[in-house]
C-alpha positions as CSV (number, residue, x, y, z in Angstrom):
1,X,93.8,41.0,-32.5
2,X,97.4,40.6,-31.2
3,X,98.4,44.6,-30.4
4,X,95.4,44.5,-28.6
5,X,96.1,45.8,-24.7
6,X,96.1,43.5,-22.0
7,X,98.9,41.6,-20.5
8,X,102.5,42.4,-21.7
9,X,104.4,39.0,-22.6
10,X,107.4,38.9,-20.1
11,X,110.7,38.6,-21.0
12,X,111.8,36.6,-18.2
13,X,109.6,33.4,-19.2
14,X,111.2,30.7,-20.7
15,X,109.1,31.0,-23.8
16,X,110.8,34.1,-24.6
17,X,114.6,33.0,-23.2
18,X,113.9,29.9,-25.6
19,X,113.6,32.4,-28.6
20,X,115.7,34.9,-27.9
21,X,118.8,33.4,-26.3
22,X,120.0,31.7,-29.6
23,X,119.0,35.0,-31.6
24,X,121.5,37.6,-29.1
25,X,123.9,34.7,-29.5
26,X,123.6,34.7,-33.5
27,X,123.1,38.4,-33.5
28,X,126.6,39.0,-31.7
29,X,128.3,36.7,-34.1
30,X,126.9,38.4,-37.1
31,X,127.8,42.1,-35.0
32,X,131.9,41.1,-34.3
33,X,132.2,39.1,-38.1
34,X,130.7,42.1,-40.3
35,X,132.1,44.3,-38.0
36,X,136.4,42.9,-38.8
37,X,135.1,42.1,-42.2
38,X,133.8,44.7,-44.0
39,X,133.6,47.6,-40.9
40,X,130.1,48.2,-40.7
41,X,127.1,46.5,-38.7
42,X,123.7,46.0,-40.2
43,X,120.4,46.2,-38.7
44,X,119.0,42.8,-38.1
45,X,116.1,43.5,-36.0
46,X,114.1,42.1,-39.1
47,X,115.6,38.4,-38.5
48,X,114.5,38.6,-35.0
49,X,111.1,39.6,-35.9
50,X,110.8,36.6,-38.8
51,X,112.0,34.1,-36.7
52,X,109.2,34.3,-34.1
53,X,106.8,35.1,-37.5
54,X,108.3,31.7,-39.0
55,X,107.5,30.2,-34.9
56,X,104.3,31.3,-34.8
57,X,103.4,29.7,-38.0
58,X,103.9,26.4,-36.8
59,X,101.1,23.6,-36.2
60,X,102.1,23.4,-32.5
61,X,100.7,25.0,-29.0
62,X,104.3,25.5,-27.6
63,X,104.6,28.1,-30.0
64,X,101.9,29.6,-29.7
65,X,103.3,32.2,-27.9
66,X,105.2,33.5,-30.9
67,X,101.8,34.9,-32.3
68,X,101.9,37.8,-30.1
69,X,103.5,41.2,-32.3
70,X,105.1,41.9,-28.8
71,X,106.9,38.8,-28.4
72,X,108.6,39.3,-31.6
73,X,109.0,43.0,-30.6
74,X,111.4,41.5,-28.4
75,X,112.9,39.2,-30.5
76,X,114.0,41.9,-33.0
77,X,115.1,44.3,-29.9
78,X,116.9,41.7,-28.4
79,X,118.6,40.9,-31.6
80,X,119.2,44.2,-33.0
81,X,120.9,45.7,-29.8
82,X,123.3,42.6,-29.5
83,X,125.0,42.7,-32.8
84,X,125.0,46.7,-32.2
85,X,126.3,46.0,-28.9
86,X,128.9,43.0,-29.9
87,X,129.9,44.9,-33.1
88,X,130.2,48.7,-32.5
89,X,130.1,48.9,-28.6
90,X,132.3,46.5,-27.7
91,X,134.9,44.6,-31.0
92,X,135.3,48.4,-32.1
93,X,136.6,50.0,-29.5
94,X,139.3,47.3,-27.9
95,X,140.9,47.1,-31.4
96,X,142.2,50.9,-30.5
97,X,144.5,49.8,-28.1
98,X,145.4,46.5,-29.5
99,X,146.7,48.4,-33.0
100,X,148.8,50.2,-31.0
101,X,150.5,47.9,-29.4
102,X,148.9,48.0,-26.0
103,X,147.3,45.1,-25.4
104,X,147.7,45.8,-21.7
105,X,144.7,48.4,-21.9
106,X,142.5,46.1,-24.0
107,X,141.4,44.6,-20.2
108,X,140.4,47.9,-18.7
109,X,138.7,49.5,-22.0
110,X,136.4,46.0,-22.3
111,X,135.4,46.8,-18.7
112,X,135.0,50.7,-19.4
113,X,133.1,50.0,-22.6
114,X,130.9,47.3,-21.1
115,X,129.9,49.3,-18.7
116,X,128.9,52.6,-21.0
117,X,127.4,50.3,-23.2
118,X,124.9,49.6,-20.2
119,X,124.4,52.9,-19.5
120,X,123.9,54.1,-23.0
121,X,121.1,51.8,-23.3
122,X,119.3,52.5,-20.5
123,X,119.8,56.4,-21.0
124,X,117.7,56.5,-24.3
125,X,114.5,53.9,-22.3
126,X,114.8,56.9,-19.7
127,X,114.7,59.7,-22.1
128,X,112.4,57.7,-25.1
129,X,109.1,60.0,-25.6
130,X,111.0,62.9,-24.1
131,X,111.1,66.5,-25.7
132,X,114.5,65.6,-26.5
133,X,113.9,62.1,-28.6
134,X,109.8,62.1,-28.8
135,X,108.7,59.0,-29.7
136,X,106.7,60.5,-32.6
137,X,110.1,60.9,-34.0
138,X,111.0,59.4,-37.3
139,X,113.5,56.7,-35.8
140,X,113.1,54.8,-39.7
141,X,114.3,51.6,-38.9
142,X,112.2,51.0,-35.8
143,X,109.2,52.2,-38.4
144,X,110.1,49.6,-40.8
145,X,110.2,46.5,-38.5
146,X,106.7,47.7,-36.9
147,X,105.4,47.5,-40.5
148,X,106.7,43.9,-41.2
149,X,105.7,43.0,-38.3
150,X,102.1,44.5,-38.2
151,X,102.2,43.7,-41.8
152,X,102.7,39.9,-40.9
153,X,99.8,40.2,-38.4
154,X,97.4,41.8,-40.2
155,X,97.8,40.9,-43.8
156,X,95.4,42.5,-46.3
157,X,96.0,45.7,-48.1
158,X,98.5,47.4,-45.7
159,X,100.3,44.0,-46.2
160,X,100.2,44.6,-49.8
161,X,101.7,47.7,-49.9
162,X,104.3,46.9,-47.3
163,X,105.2,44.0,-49.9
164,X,105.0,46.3,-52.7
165,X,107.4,48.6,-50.9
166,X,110.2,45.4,-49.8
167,X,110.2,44.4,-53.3
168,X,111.2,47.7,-54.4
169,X,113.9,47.8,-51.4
170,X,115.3,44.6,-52.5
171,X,115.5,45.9,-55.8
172,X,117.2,49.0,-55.2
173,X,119.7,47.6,-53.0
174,X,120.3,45.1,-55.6
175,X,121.3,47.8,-58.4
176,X,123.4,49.3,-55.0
177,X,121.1,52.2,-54.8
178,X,120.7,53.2,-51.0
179,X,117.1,52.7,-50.6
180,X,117.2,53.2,-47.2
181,X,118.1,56.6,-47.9
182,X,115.1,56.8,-50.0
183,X,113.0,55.5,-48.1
184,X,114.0,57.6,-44.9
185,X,112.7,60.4,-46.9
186,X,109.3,59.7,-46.2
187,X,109.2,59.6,-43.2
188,X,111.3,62.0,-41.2
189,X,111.6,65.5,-40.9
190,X,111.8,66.7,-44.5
191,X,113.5,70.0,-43.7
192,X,116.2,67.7,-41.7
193,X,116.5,65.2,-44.4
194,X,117.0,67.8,-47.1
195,X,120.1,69.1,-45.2
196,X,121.3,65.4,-44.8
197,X,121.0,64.9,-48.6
198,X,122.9,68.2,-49.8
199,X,125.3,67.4,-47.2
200,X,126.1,64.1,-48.6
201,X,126.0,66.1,-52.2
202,X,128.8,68.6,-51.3
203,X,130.9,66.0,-49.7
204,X,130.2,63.5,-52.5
205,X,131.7,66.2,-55.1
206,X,133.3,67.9,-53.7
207,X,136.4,66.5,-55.3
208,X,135.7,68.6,-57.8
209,X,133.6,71.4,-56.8
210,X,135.4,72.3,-54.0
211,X,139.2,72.8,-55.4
212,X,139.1,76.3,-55.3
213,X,138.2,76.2,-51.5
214,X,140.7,73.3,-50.6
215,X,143.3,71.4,-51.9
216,X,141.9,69.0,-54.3
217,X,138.7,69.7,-52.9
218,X,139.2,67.3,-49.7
219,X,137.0,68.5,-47.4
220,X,138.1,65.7,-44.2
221,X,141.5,66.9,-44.7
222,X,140.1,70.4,-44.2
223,X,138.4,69.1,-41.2
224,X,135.6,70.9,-42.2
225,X,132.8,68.2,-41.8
226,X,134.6,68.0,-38.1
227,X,134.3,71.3,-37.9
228,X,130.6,71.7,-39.1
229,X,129.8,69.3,-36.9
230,X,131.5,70.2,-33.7
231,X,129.4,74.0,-33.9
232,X,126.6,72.1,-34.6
233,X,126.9,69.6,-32.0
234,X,127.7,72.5,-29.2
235,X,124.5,74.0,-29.9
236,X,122.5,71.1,-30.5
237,X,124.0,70.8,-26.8
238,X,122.8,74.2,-25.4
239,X,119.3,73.1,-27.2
240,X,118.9,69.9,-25.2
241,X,120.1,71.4,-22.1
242,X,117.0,74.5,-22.9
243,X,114.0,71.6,-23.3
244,X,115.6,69.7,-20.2
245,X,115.2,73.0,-18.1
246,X,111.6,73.6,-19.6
247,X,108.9,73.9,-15.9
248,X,106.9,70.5,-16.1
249,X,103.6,71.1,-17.2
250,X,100.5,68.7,-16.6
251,X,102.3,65.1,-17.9
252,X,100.0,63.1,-19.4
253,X,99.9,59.8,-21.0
254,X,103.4,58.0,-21.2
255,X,105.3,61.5,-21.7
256,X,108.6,61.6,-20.0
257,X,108.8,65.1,-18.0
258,X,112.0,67.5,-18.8
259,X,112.5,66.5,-14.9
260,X,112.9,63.1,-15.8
261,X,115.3,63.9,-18.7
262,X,117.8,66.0,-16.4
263,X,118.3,63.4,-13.7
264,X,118.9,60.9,-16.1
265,X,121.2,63.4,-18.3
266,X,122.8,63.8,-14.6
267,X,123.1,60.3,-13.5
268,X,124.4,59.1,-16.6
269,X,126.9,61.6,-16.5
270,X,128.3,61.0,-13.1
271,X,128.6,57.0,-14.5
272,X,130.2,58.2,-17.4
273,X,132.8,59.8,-15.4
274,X,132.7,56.9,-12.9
275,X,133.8,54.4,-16.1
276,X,136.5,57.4,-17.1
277,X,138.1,57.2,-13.3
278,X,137.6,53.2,-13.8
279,X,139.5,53.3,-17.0
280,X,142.4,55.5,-16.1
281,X,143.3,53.5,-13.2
282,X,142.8,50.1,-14.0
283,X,144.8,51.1,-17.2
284,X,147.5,53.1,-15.3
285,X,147.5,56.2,-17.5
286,X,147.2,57.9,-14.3
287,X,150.9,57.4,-13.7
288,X,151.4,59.4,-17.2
289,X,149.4,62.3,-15.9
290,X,149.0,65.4,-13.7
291,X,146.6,65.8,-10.9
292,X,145.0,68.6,-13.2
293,X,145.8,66.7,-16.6
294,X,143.9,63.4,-15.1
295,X,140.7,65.6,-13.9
296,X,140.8,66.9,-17.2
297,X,141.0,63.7,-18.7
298,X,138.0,62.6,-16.4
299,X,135.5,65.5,-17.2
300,X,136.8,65.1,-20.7
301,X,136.0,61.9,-21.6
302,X,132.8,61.8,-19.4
303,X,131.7,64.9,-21.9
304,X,132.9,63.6,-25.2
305,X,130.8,59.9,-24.1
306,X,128.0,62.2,-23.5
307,X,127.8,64.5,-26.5
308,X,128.7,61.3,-29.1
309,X,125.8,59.9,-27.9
310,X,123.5,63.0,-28.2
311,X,124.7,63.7,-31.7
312,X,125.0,60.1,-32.8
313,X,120.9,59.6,-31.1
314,X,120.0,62.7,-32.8
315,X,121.2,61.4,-36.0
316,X,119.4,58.4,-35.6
317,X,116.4,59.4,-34.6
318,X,115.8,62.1,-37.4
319,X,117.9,60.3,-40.2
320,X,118.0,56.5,-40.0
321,X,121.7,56.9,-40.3
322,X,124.6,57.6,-37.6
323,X,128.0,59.0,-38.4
324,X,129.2,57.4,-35.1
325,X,132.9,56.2,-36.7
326,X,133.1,60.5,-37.9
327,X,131.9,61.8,-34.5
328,X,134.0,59.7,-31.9
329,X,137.3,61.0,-34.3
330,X,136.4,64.4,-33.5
331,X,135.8,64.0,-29.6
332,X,139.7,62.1,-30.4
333,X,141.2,65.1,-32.6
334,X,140.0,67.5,-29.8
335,X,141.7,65.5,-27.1
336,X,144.9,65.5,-28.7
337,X,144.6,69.2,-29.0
338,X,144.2,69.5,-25.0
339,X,147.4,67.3,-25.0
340,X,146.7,63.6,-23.6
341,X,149.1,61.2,-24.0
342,X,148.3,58.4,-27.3
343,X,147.7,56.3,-24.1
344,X,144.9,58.1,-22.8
345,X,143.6,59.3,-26.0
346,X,144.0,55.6,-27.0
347,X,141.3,54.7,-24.4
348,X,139.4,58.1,-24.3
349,X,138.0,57.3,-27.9
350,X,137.2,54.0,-27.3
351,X,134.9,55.1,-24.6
352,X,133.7,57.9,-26.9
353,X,133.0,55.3,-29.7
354,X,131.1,53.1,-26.8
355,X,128.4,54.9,-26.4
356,X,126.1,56.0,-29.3
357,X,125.0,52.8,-31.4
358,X,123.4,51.3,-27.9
359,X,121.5,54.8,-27.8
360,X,120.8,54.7,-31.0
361,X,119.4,51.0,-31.6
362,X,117.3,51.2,-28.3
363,X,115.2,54.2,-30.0
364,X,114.9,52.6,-32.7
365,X,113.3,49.5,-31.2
366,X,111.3,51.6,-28.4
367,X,109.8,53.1,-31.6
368,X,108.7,50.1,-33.0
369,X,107.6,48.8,-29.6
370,X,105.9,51.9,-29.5
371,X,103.6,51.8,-32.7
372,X,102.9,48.0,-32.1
373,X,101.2,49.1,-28.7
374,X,99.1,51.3,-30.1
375,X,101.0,54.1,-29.7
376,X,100.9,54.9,-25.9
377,X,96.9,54.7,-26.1
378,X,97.3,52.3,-23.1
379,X,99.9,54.1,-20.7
380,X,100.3,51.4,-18.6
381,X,100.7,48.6,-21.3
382,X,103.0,50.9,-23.1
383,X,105.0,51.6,-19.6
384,X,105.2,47.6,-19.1
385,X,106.2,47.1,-22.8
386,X,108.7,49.6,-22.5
387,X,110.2,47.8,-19.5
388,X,110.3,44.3,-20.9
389,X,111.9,45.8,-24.3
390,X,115.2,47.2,-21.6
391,X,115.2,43.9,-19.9
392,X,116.0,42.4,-23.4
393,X,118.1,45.0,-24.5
394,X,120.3,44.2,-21.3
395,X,120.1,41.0,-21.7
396,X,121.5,41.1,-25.3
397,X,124.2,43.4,-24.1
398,X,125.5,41.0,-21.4
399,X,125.0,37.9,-24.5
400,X,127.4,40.2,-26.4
401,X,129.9,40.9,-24.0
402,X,129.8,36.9,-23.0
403,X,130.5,37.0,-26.9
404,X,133.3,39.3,-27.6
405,X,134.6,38.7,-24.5
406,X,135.5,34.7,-25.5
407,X,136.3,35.6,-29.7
408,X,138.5,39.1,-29.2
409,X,141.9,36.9,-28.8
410,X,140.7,35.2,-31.7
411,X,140.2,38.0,-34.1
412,X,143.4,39.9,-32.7
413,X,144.8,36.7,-33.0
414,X,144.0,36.8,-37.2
415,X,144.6,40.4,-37.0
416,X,141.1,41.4,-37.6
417,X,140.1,44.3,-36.7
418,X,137.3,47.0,-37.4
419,X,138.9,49.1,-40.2
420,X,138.3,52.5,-38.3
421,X,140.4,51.5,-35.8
422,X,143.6,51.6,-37.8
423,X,142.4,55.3,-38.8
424,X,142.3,56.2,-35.4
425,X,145.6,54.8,-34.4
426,X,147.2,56.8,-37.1
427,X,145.3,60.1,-36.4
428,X,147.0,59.7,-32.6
429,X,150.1,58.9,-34.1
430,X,150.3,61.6,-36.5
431,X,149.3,64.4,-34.4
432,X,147.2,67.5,-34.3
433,X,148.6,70.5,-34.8
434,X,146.9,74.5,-33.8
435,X,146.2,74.8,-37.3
436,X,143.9,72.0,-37.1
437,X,142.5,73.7,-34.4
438,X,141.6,77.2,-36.5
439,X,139.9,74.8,-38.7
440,X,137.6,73.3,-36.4
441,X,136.9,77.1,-34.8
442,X,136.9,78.6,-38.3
443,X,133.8,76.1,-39.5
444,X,132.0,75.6,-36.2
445,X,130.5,79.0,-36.6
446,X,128.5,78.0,-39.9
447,X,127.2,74.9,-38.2
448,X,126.4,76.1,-35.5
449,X,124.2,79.2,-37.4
450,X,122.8,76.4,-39.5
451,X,121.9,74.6,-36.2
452,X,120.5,77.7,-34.4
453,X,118.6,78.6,-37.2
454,X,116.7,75.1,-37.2
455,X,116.2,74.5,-34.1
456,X,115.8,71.9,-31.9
457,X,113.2,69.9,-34.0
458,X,115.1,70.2,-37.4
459,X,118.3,69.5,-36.1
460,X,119.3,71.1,-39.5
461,X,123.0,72.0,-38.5
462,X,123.3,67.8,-37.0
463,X,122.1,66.7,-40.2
464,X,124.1,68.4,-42.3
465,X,127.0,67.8,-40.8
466,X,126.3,64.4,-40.8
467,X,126.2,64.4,-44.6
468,X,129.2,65.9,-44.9
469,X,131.5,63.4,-43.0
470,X,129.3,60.6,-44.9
471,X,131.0,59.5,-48.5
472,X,128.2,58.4,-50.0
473,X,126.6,60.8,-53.0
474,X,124.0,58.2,-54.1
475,X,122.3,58.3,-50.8
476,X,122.1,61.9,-51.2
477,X,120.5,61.7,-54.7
478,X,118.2,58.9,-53.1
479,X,117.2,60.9,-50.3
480,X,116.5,64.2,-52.3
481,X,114.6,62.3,-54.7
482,X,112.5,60.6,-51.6
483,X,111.9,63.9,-50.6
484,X,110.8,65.4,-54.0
485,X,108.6,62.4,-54.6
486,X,107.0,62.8,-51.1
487,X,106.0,66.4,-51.7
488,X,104.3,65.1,-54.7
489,X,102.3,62.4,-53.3
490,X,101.5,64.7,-50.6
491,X,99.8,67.1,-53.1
492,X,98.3,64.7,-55.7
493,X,96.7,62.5,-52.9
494,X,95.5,66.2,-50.2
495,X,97.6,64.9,-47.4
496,X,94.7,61.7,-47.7
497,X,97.4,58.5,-48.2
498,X,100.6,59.5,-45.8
499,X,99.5,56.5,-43.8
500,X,100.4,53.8,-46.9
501,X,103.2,56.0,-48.4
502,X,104.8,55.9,-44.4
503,X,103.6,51.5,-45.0
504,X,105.2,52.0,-48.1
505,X,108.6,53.8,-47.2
506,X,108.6,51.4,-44.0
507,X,108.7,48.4,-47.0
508,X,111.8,49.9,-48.9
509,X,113.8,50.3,-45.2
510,X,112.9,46.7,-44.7
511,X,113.6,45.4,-48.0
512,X,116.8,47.0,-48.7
513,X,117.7,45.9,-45.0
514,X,116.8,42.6,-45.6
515,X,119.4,42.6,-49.0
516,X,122.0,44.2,-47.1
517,X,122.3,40.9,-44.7
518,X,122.3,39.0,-47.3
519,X,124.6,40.7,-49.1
520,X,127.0,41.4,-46.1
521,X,126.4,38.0,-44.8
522,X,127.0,36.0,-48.1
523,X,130.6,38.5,-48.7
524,X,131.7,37.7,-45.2
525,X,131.4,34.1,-45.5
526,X,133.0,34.1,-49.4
527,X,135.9,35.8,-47.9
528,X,136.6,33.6,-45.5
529,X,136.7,30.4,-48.0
């Protein structure tokens, strides 16, 4: 059987460059179009992982290679983490500076971003199966492509239900229900997922629920999903920082000690504020600034880098979902509060935005790298695996730098940018003001409680907050419904059939990801005609 231990295929061979050099190539062109076209990114890990399915079907021994689950395990990491990487990392964040009329920072932020990109990456493959993000975490869409791609291997009743599942994704997605929503709610943390779905409730109605609280009920106006989420976010801080200083027991297995965690927490921060010094000089904002001011800026933007990616991985990992766009505005409205100039603030949350999606996308495919090896039974295969999934992700990331770094005249050229960006630009042009700032202090303290109260494993107060900046009220029905149904399979079946209701809910991710690039893919290209 092919997830059998044993050798590790290498990605350095030219069986796997063959494969997966056209797919980071492909993926970073799908990344940078959806991204300027309709402002989001999806998850195409699933194309890489049927390509090398659709290879490995074919009556010829030079592809055999493409049989191995492993070798498509780095197909659809490779894949996945360059249209992140082109798309969010990268496109994203030098439109800041180009809508504001700075081209002459779009140079140094590429570099800065490129770089934290790098280090984001590599961060979450030092910290994967950690206290912080344990690999027996729900990280959904890593879940889902393991599935297919098991599912593809082994065929047979776990095949059936994994079809059963897609065709009810594909479904969904095609009445524009959010099944991936739905079908997060089977497999995460259900207390987590519950906040997440009465988040996006409140937010979703709150146009007319929440009058009496605010004007017209806009709650982003308020800034009180910002606000939520920066209380939250602080003490999901402190939480981390608590596991990372737990003493190192007996480490078994493929475990990474808290040791482990806090030298890469360190090290990643003194890059991060490496990039930040990087940035401000080869952008010259230095000349705008203070001695103190400039430190400020430094430490500042190292920090914010840092905590986007926390929240944005924490996200991830328990939800499927990200608010990444929601979080890197709030690192930006809390640097115009400490009074940067738009020129630094212009660069500081296009650093911010950097990091995060990389993080992100690389737990999601250590996870399904993860369950494909058995799920660490073999420590040193799954150690080896590991290492060959990072050498692809890297590779991908340099692909969609190569990528960006050729089309970004092109798009500015067109005036294409990721929507967000615009949203920023204004947000630095309009100001913050100390009333903002009461705001943000007045509704930390409920996120924060919320957080405290659910500790480090629910990340209730995260999840919750990441509702609320979300506009999307079906995908908080979806989810609570998930949930609801989940507790009643759980019952009806004694706990006996969570393995083919996890198949099953790893089928809905996949289908309704499946329809999304189609449906994302087939809009871009009728827009451009």
């Amino acid at each position: 059987m092919s997830m059998s231990t044993g050798r590790h295929p290498a990605f350095f061979s030219l069986s796997s460059l063959a494969l997966i050099t056209p797919l980071c190539v492909l993926g970073a062109i799908i990344g940078t179009e959806l991204i300027t076209t309709l402002g989001i990114t999806t998850n195409t890990a699933l194309i890489g992982a049927l390509a090398g399915m659709a290879l490995a079907r074919l009556p010829m021994a030079i592809f055999g290679h493409y049989k191995s689950v492993h070798m498509q395990n780095l197909a659809q990491s490779a894949i996945s983490a360059s249209t992140f990487g082109a798309g969010n990392a990268l496109l994203l964040p030098i439109g800041i500076p180009f809508v504001l009329g700075r081209m002459d920072l779009v140079g140094p932020l590429f570099l800065g971003v490129f770089l934290a990109m790098l280090v984001d990456g590599y961060m979450l493959y030092r910290m994967f199966d950690s206290e912080v993000f344990p690999a027996e975490g729900a990280w959904p869409p890593g879940v889902a492509a393991a599935e297919a791609i098991k599912a593809g291997d082994e065929g047979g009743r776990k095949g059936a239900v994994l079809l059963g599942g897609l065709g009810v994704g594909i479904i969904g997605s095609y009445l524009a229900i959010p099944m991936s929503a739905f079908g997060v709610a089977f497999i995460g943390n259900i207390w987590a997922l519950t906040m997440f779905g009465v988040g996006l409730l409140i937010r979703g109605y709150s146009g007319t629920t929440m009058g009496w609280l605010v004007d017209k009920g806009d709650l982003m106006k308020a800034y009180i999903p910002h606000g939520v989420m920066v209380g939250a976010g602080l003490v999901a801080l402190i939480q981390v920082v608590m596991l990372m200083m737990k003493q190192d027991g007996a480490t078994t297995g493929t475990r990474t000690p808290a040791a482990e965690v806090r030298r890469t927490i360190a090290g990643g921060t003194g890059a991060y504020m490496l990039i930040a010094v990087i940035i401000a000089v080869l952008g010259g904002i230095y000349t705008e600034m203070s001695i103190g001011m400039l430190i400020l800026f430094i430490v500042y933007a190292a920090f914010a880098a840092l905590i986007h990616e926390l929240i944005v991985g924490l996200a991830a990992m328990h939800a499927g979902w990200f608010p990444a766009f929601a979080v890197a505005l709030i690192t930006l409205v809390i640097g115009m509060l400490i009074g940067f100039p738009a020129p630094a603030l212009c660069l500081m949350v296009g650093f911010s935005a950097a990091t995060g999606p990389a993080f992100a996308d690389m737990g999601y495919d250590l996870k399904a790298g993860h369950m494909l090896r058995g799920y660490g039974t073999d420590p040193a295969f799954e150690r080896e695996g590991r290492k060959q999934q990072m050498y692809a992700a890297m590779f991908a990331f340099v692909v969609a730098g190569i990528v960006v770094l050729v089309s970004y005249q092109g798009y500015f050229a067109a005036n294409k940018v990721a929507p967000v960006d615009r949203v920023y630009v204004a947000t630095i042009k309009a100001g913050a003001s100390w009333e903002v700032a009461k705001q943000l202090m007045i509704w930390a303290i409920p996120g924060a409680i919320v957080q405290f109260l659910g500790g480090p494993k629910r990340q209730l107060g995260v999840l919750f907050a990441t509702g609320l900046l979300l506009l999307n009220p079906i995908a908080g029905w979806a989810v609570l419904v998930g949930v609801i149904l989940r507790i009643i399979w759980m019952r009806v079946t004694d706990g006996k059939k969570q393995s083919e209701m996890e198949v099953f809910a790893a089928g809905v991710i996949a289908g309704d990801a499946l329809y999304s690039f189609y449906d994302t893919m087939s809009r871009t290209f009728m827009a451009k005609k």
